[in-house]
N, C-alpha and C positions, 0 to 999 in steps of 0.2 A: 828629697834632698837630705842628707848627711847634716845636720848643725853639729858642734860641740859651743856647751856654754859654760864660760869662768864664772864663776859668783855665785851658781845658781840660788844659792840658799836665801840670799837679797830679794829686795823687792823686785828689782828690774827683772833678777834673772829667774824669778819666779815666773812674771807676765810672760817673759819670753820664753822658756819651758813650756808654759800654760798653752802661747800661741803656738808654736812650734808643733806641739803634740797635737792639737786640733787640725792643723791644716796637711797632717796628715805625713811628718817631715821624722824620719828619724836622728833623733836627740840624744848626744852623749854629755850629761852634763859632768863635770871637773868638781869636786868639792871637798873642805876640809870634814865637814860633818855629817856622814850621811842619813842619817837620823832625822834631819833637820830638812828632807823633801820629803814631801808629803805626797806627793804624785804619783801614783802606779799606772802605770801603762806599760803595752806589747813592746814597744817603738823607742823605749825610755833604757836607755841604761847608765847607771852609776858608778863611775871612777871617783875613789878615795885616794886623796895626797894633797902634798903641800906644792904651793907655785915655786917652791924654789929645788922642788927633787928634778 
């Protein structure tokens, strides 16, 4: 499954990244920081911007 996640850098949207990428789901997370995921994975990829672009 395709996810995209707002927040990621938050707790929540860290858990859900976290589960997301284990159950084997490709994950597009949204974020102002990208620095601030710590996550490397195949299945993972990082969009940088603001919610209001």
């Amino acid at each position: 499954m395709n996810i995209t996640i707002f927040g990621a850098t938050g707790a929540i949207g860290q858990l859900l990244t976290q589960f997301a990428l284990e159950n084997g789901d490709i994950v597009t997370v949204y974020v102002r920081n990208p620095e601030k995921i710590k996550q490397k994975h195949s299945n993972l990829r990082i969009v940088t911007g603001e919610l209001t672009n």
